[in-house]
PDB file as gemmi writes it, atoms N, CA and C in Angstrom:
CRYST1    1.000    1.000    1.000  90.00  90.00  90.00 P 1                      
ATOM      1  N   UNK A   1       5.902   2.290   3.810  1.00  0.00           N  
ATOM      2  CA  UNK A   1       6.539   0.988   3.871  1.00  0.00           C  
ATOM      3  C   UNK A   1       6.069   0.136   2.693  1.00  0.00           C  
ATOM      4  N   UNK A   2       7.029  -0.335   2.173  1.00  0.00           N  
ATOM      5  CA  UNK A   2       6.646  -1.493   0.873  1.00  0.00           C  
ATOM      6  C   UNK A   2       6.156  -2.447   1.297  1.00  0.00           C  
ATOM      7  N   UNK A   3       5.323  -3.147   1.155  1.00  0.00           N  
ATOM      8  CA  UNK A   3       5.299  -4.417   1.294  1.00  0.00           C  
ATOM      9  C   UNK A   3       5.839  -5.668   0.268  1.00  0.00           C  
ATOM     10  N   UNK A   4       6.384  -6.887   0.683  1.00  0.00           N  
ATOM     11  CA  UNK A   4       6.649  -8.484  -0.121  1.00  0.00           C  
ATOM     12  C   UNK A   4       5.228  -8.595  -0.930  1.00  0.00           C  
ATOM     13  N   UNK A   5       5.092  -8.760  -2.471  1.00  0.00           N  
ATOM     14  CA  UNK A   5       3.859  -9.196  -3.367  1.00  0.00           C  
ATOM     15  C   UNK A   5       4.825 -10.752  -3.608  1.00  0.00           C  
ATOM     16  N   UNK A   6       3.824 -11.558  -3.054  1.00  0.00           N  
ATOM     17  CA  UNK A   6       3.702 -13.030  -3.445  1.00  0.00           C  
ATOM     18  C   UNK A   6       3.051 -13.634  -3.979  1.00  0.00           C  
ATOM     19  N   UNK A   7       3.067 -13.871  -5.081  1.00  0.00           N  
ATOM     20  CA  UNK A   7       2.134 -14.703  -6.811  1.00  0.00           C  
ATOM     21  C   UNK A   7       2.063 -15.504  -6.352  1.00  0.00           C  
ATOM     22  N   UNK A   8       1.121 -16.494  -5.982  1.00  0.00           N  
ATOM     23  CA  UNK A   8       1.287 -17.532  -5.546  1.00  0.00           C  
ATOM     24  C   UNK A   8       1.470 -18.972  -6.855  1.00  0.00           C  
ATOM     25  N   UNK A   9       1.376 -20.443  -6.316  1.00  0.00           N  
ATOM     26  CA  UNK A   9       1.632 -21.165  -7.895  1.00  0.00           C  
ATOM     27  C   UNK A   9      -0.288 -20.949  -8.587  1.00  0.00           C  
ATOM     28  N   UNK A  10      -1.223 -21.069  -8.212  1.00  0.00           N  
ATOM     29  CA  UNK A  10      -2.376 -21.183  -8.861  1.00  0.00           C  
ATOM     30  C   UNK A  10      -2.273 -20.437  -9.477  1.00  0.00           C  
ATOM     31  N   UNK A  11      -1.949 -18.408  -9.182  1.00  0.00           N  
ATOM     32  CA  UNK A  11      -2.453 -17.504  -9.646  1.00  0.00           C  
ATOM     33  C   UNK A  11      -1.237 -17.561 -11.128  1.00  0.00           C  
ATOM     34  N   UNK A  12      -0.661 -17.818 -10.455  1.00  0.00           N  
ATOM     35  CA  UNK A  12       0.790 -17.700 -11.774  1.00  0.00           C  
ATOM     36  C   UNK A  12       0.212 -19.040 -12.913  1.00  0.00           C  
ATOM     37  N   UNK A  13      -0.735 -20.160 -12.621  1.00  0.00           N  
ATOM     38  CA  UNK A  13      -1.607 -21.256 -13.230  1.00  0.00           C  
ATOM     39  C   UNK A  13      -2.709 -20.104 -14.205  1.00  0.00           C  
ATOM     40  N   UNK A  14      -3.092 -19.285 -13.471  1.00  0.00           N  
ATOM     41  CA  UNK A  14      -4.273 -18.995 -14.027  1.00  0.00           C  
ATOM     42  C   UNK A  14      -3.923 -17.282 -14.927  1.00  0.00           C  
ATOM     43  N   UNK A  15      -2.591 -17.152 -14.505  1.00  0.00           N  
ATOM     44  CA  UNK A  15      -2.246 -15.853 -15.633  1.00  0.00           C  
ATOM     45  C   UNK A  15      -1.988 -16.647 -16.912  1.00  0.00           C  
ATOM     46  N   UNK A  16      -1.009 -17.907 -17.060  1.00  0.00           N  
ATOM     47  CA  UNK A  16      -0.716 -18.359 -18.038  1.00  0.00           C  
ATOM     48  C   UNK A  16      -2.400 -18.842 -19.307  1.00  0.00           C  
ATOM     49  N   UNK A  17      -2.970 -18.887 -18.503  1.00  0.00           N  
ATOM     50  CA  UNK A  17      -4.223 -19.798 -19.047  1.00  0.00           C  
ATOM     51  C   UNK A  17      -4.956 -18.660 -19.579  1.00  0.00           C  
ATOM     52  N   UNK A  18      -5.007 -17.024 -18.697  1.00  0.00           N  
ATOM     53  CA  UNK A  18      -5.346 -16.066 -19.661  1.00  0.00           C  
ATOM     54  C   UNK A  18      -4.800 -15.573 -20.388  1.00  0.00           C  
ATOM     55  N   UNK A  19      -3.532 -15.835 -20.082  1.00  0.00           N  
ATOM     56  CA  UNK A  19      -2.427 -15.749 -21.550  1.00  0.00           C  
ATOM     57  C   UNK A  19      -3.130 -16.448 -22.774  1.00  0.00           C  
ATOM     58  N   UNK A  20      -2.619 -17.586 -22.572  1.00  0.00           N  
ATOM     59  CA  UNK A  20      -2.901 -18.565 -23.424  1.00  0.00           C  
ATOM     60  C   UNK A  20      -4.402 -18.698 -24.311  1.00  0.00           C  
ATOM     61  N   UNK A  21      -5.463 -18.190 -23.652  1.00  0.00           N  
ATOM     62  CA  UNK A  21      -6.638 -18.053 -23.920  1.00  0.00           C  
ATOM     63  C   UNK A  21      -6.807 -16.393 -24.703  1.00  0.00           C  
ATOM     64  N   UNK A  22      -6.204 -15.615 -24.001  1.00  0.00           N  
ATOM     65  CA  UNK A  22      -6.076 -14.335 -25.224  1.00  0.00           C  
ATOM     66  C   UNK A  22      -5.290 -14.071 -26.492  1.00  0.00           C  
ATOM     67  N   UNK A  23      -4.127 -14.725 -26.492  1.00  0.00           N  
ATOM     68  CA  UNK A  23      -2.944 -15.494 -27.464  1.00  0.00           C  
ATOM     69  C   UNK A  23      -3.850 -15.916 -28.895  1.00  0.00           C  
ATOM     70  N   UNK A  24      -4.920 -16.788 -28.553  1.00  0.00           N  
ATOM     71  CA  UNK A  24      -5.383 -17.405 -29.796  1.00  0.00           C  
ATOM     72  C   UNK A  24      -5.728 -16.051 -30.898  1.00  0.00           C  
ATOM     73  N   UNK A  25      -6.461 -15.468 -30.119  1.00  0.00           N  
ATOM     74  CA  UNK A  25      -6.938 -14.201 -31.334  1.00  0.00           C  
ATOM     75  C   UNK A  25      -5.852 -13.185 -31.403  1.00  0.00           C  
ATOM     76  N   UNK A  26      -4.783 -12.714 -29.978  1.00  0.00           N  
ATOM     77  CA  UNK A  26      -3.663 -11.441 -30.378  1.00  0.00           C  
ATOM     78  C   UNK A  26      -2.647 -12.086 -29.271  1.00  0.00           C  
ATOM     79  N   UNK A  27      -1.446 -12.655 -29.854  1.00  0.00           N  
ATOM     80  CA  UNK A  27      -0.691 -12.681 -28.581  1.00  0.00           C  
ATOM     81  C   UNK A  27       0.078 -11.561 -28.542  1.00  0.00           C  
ATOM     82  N   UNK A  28       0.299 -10.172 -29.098  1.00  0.00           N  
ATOM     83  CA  UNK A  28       0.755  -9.101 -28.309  1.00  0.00           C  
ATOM     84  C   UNK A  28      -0.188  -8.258 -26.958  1.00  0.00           C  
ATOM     85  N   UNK A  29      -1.614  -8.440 -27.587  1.00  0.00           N  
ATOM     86  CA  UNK A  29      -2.773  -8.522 -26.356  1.00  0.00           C  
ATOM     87  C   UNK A  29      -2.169  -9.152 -25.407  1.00  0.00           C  
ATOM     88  N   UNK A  30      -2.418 -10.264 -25.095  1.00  0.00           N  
ATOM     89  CA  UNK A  30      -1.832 -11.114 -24.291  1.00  0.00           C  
ATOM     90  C   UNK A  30      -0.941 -11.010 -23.512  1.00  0.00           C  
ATOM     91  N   UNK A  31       0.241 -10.632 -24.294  1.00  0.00           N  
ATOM     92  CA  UNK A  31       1.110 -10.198 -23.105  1.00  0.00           C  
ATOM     93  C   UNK A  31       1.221  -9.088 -22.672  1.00  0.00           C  
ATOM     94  N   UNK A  32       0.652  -8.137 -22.891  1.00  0.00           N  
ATOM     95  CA  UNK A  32       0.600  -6.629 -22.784  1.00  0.00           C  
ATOM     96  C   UNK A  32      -0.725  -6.716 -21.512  1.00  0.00           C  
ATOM     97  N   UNK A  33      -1.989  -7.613 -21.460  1.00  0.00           N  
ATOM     98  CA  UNK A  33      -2.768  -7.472 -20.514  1.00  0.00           C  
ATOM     99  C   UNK A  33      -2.230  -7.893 -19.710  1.00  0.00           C  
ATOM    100  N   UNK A  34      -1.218  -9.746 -19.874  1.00  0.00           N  
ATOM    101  CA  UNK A  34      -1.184 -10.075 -18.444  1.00  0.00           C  
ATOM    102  C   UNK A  34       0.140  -9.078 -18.022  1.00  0.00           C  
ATOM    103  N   UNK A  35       0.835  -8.664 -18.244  1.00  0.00           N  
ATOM    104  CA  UNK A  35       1.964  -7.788 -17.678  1.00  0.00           C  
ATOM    105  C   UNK A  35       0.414  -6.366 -16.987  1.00  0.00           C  
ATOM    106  N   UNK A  36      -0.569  -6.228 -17.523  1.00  0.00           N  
ATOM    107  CA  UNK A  36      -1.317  -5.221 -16.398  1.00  0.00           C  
ATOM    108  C   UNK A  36      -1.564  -5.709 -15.808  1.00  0.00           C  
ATOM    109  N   UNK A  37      -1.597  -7.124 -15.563  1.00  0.00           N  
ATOM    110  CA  UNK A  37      -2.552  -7.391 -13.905  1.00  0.00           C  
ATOM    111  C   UNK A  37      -1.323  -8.041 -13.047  1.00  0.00           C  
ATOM    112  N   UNK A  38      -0.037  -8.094 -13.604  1.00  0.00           N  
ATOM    113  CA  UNK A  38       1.074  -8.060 -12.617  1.00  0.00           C  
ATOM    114  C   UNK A  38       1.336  -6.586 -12.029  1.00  0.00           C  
ATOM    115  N   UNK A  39       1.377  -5.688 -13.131  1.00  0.00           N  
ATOM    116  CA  UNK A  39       1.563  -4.172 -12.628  1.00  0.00           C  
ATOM    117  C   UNK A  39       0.607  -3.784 -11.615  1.00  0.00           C  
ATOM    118  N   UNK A  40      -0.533  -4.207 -11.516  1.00  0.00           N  
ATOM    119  CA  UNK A  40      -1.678  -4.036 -10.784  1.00  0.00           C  
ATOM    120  C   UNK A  40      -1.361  -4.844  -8.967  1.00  0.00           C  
ATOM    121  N   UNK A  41      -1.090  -6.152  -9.528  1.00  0.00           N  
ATOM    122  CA  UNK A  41      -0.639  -6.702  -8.275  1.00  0.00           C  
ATOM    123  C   UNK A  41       0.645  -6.543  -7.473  1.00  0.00           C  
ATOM    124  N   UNK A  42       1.525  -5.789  -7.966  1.00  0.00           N  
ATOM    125  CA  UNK A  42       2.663  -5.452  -8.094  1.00  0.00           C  
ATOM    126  C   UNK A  42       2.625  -3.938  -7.093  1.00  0.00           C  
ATOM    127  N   UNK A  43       1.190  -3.300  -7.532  1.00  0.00           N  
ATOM    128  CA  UNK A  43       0.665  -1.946  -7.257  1.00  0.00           C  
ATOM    129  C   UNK A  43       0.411  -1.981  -5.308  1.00  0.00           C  
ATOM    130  N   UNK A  44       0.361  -3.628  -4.985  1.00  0.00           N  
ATOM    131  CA  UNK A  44      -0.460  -4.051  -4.116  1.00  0.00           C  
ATOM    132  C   UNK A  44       0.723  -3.423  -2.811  1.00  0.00           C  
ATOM    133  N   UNK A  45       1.876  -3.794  -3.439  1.00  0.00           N  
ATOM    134  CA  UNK A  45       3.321  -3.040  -2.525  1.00  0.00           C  
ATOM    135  C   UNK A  45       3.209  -2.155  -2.121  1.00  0.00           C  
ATOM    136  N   UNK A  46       2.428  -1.359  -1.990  1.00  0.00           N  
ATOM    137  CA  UNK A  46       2.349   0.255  -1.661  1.00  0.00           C  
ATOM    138  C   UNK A  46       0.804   0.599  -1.134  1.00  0.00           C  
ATOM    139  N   UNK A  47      -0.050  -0.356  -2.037  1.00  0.00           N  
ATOM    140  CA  UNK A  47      -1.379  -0.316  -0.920  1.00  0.00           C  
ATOM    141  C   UNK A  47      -2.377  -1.389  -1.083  1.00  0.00           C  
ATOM    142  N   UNK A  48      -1.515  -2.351   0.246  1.00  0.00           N  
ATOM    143  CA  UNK A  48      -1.768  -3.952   0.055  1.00  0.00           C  
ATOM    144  C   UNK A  48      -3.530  -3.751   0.763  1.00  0.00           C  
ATOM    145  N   UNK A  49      -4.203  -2.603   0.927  1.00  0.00           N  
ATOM    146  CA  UNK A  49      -5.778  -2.784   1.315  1.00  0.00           C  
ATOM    147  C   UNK A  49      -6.745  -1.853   0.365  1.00  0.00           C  
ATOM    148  N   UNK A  50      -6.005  -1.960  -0.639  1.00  0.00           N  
ATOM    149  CA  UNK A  50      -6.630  -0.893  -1.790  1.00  0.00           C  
ATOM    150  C   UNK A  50      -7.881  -1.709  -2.276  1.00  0.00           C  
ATOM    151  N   UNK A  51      -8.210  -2.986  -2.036  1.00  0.00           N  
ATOM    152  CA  UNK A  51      -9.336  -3.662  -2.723  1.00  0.00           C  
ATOM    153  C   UNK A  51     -10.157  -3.933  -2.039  1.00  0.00           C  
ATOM    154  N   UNK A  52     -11.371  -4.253  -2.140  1.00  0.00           N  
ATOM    155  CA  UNK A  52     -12.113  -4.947  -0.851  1.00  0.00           C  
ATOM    156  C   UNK A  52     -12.441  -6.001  -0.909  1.00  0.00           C  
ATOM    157  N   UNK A  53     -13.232  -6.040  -0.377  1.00  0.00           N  
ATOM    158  CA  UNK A  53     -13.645  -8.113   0.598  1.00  0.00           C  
ATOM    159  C   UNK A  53     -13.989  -8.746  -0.250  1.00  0.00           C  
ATOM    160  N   UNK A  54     -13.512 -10.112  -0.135  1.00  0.00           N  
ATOM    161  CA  UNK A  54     -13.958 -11.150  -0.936  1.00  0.00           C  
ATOM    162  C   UNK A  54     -14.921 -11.908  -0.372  1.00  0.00           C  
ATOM    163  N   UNK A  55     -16.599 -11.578  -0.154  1.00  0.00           N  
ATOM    164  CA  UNK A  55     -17.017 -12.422   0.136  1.00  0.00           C  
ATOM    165  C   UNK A  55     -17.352 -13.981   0.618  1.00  0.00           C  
ATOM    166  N   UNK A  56     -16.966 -14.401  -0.635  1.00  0.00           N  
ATOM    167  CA  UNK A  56     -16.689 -15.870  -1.512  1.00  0.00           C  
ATOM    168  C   UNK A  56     -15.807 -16.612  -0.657  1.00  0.00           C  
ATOM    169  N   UNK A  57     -14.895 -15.730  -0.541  1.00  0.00           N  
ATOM    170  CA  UNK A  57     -13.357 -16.112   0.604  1.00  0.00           C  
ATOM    171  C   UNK A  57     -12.968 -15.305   1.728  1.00  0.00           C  
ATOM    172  N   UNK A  58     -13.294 -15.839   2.665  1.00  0.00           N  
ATOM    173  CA  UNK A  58     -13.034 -14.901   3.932  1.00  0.00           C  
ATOM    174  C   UNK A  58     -12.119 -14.726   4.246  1.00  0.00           C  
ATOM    175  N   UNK A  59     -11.700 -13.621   4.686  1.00  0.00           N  
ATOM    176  CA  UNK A  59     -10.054 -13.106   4.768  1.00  0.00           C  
ATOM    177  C   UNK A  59      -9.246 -12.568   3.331  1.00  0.00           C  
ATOM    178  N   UNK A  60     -10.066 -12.678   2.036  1.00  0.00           N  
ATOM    179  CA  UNK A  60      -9.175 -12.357   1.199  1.00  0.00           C  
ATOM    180  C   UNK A  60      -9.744 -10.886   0.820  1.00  0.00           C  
ATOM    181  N   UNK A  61      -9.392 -10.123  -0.313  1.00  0.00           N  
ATOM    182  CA  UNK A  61      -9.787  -8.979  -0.587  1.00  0.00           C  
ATOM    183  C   UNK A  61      -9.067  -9.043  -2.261  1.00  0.00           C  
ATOM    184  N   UNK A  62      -9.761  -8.004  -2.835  1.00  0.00           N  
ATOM    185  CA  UNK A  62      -9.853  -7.979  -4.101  1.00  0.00           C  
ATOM    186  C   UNK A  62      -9.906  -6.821  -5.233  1.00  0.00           C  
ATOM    187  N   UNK A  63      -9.285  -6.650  -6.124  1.00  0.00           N  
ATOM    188  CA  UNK A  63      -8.632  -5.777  -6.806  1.00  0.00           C  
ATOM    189  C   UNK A  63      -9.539  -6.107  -8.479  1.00  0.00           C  
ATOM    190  N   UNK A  64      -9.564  -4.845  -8.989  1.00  0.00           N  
ATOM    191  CA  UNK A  64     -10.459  -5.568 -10.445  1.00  0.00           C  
ATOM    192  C   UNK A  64      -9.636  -4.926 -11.506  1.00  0.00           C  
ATOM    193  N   UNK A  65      -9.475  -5.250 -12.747  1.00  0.00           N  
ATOM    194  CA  UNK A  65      -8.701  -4.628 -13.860  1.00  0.00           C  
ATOM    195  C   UNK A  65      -9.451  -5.483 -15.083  1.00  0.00           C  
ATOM    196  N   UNK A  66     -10.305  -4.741 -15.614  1.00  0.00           N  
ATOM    197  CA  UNK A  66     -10.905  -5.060 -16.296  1.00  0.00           C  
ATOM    198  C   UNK A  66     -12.151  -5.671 -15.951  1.00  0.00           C  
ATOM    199  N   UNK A  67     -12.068  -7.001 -16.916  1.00  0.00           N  
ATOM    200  CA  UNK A  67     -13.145  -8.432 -16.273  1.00  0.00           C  
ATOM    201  C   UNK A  67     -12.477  -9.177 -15.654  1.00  0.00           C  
ATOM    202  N   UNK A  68     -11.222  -9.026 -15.019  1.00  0.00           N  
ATOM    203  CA  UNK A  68     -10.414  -9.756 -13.931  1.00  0.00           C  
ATOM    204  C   UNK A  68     -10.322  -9.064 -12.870  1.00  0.00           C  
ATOM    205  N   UNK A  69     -10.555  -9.937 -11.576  1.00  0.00           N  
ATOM    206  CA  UNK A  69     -10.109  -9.910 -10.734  1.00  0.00           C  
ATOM    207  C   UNK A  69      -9.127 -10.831  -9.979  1.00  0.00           C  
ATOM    208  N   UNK A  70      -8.006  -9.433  -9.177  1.00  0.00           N  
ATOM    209  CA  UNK A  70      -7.384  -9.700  -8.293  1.00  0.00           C  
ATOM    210  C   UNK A  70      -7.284 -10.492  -7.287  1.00  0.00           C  
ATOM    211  N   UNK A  71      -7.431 -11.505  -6.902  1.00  0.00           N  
ATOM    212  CA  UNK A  71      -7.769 -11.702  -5.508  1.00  0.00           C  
ATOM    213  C   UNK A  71      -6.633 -12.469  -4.937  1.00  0.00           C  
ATOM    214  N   UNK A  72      -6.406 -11.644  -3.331  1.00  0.00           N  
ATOM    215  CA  UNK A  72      -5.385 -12.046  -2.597  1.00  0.00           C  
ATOM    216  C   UNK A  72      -5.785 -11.395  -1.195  1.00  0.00           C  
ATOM    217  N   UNK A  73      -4.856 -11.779  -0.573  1.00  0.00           N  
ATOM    218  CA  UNK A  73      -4.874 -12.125   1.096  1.00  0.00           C  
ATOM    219  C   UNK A  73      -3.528 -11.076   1.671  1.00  0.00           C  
ATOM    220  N   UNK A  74      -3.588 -10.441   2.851  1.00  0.00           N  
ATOM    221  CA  UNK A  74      -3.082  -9.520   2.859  1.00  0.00           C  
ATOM    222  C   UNK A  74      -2.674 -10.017   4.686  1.00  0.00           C  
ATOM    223  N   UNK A  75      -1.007 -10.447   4.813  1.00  0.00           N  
ATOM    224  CA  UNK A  75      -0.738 -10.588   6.062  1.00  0.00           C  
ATOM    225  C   UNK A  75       0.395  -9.721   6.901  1.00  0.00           C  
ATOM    226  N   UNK A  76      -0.830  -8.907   7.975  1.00  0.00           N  
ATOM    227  CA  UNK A  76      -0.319  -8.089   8.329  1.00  0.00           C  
ATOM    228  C   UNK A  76       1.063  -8.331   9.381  1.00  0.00           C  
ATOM    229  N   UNK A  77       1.437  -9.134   9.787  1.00  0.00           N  
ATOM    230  CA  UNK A  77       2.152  -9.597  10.590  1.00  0.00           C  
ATOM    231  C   UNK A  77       3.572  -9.410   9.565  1.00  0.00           C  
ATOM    232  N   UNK A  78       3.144 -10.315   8.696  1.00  0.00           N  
ATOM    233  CA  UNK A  78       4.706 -10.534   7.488  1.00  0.00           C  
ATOM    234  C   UNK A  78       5.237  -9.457   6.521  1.00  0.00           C  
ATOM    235  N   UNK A  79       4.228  -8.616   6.710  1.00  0.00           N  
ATOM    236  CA  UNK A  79       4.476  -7.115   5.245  1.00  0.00           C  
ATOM    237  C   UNK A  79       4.090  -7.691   4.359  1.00  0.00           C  
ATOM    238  N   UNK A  80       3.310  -8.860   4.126  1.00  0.00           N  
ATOM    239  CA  UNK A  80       2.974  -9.732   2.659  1.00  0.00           C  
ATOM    240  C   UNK A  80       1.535  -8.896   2.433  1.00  0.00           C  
ATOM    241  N   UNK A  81       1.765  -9.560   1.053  1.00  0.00           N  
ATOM    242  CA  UNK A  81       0.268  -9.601   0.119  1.00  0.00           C  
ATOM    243  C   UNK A  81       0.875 -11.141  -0.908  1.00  0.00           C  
ATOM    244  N   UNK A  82      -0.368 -11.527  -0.682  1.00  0.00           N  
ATOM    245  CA  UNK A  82      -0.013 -12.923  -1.239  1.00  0.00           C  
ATOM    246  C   UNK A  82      -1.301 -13.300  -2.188  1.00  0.00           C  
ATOM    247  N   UNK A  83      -0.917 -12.790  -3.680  1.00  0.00           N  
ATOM    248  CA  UNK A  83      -2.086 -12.662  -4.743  1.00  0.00           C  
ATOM    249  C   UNK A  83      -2.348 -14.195  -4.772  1.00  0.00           C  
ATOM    250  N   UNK A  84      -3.681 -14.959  -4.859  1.00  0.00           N  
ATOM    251  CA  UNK A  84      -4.242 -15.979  -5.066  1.00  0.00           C  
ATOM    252  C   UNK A  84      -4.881 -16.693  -5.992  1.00  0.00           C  
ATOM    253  N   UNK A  85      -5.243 -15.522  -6.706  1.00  0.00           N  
ATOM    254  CA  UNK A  85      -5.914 -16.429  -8.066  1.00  0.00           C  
ATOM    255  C   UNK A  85      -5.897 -14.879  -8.926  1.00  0.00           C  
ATOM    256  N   UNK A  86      -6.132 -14.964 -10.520  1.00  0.00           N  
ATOM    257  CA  UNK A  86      -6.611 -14.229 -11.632  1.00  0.00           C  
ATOM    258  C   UNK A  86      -7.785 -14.316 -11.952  1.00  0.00           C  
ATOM    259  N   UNK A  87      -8.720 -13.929 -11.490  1.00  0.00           N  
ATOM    260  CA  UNK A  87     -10.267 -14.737 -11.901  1.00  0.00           C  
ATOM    261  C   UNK A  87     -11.358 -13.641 -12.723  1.00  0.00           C  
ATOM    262  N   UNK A  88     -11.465 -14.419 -13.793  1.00  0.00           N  
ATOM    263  CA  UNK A  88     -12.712 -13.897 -14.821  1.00  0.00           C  
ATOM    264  C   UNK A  88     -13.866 -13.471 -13.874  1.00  0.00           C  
ATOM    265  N   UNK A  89     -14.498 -12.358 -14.567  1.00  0.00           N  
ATOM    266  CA  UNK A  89     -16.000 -11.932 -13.052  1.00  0.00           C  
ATOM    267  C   UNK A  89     -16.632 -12.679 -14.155  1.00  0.00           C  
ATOM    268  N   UNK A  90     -16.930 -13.153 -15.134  1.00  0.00           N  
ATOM    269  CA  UNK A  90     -17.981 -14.135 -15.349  1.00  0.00           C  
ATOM    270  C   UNK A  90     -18.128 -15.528 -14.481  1.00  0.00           C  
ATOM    271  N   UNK A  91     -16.995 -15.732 -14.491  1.00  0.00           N  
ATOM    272  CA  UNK A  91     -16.289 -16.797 -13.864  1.00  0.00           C  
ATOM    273  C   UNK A  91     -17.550 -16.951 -12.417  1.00  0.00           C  
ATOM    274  N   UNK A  92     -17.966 -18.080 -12.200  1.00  0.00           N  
ATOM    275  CA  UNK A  92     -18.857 -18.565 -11.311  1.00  0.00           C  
ATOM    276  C   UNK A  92     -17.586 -18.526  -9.745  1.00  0.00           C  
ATOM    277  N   UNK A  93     -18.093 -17.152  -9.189  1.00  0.00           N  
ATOM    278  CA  UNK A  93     -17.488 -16.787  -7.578  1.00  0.00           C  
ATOM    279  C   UNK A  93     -17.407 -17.912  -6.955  1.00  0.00           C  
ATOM    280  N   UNK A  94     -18.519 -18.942  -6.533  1.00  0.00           N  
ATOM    281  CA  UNK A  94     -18.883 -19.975  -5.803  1.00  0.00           C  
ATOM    282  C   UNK A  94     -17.506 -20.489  -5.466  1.00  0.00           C  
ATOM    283  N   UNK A  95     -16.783 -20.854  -6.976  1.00  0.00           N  
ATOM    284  CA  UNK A  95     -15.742 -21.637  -6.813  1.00  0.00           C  
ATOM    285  C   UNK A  95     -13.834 -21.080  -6.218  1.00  0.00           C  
ATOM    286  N   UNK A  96     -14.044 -19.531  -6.094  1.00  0.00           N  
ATOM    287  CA  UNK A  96     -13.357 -19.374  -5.668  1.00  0.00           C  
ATOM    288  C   UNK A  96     -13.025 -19.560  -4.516  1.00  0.00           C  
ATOM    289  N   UNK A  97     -14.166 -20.166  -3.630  1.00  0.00           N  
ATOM    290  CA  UNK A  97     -13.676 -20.976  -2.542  1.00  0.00           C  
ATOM    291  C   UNK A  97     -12.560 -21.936  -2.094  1.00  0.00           C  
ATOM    292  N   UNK A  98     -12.431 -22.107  -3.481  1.00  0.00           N  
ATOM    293  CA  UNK A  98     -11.001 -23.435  -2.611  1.00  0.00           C  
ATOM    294  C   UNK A  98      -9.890 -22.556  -2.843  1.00  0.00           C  
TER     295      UNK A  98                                                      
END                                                                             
């Protein structure tokens, strides 16, 4: 069974911004990575529990491609996966709380 992949608006906030932030030095980089971490989330249709727990955020779970991670929420009721943010692993976890 497929499941619905739902980008949500932050995460679709925070692809543009690693766009935009890889762009300065190669924007064919750029668009060639963020099109992998759509293919990746995209991947989520077919096995929306392929990642594991997000600590940080309870209830979410998490996917890595590269120094990014995936992170999204997976509702079993709706057939959804509903990706939540693009987040750098340097990137201070703490704040993926909100």
């Amino acid at each position: 069974m497929a499941w619905q992949v739902i980008i949500g608006r932050v995460a679709l906030r925070d692809l543009q911004r690693i766009r935009d932030f890889i762009a300065r030095d190669n924007p064919t980089v750029a668009v060639s990575f963020c099109q992998r971490l759509l293919d990746r989330a995209e991947a989520l249709r077919e096995f929306p529990e392929l990642g594991g727990h997000l600590r940080e955020r309870p209830g979410a779970r998490f996917s890595v491609v590269g120094s990014y991670l995936i992170v999204y929420r997976v509702d079993q009721a709706a057939a959804t996966v509903r990706v939540l943010r693009f987040w750098h692993g340097a990137r201070e976890r703490r704040r993926l709380q909100r």
